[in-house]
N, C-alpha and C positions, 0 to 999 in steps of 0.2 A: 461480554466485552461491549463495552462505550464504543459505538462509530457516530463520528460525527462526518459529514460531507460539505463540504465550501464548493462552491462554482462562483467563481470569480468573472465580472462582466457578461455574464448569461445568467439564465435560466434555466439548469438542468433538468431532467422531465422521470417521470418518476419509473421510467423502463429503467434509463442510464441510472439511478440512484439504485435500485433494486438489483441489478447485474452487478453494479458496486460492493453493496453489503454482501452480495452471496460470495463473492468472490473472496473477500477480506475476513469473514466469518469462517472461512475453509484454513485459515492460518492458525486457527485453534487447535486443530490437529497436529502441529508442529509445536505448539510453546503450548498448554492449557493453561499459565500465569499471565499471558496478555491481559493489560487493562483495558486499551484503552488503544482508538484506532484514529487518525485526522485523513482524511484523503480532500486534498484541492484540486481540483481542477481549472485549470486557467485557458483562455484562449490566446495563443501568442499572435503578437500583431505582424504576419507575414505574408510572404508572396509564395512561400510554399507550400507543400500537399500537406506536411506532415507541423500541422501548428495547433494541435491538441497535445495539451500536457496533463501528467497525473502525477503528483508530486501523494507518497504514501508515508504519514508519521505511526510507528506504533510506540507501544510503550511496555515497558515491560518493567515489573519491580528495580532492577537492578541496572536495567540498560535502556534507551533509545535508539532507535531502528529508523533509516530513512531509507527510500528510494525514490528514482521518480524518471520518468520515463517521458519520450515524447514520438507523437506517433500521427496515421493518418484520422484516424478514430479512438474517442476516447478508452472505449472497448480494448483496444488494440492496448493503448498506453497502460491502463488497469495492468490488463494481462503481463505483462511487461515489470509493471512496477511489483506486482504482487510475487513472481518467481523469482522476482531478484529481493524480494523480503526473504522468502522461502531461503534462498542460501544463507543469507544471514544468521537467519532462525535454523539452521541447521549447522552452521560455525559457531553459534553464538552455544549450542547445546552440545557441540561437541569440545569445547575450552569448558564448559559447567560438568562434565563428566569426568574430563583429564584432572580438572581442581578436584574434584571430590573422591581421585584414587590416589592422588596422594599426599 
């Protein structure tokens, strides 16, 4: 699978990119036709704790997948945006099983 990562207005460092991929590469256990993965990360311009965003694009032959989560730590946002792919990716395989019984 294609991961690509954007950090938008920073400079993300190559911990936070690497916690990234490991994290998004473990969705291969759910879908193994995943192409192709976009994760941005944005800084929101706030006054609050929580102004890290993870916005996650996946792709899959048939379907596009979004999530995106916002949090006090990007870590945190990942986390967040990648289990709420995981339901997807697991509604999205349970309608691909019901279609192919009947």
């Amino acid at each position: 699978m294609e991961t690509k990562i954007h950090s938008m207005h920073f400079q993300a460092n190559d911990q936070l990119k690497e916690f990234i991929h490991n994290k998004v590469h473990k969705l291969e256990h759910f879908n193994h036709k995943i192409t192709a993965c976009e994760v941005s990360l944005k800084l929101e311009k706030s006054d609050v704790d929580t102004n890290k965003l993870c916005e996650i694009k996946l792709f899959l032959p048939e379907v596009e997948l979004f999530a995106k989560s916002q949090c006090p730590t990007f870590e945190q946002a990942c986390n967040e945006a990648v289990d709420a792919i995981q339901g997807q990716l697991r509604k999205h395989k349970t309608k691909e099983i019901k279609r192919t019984h009947h």
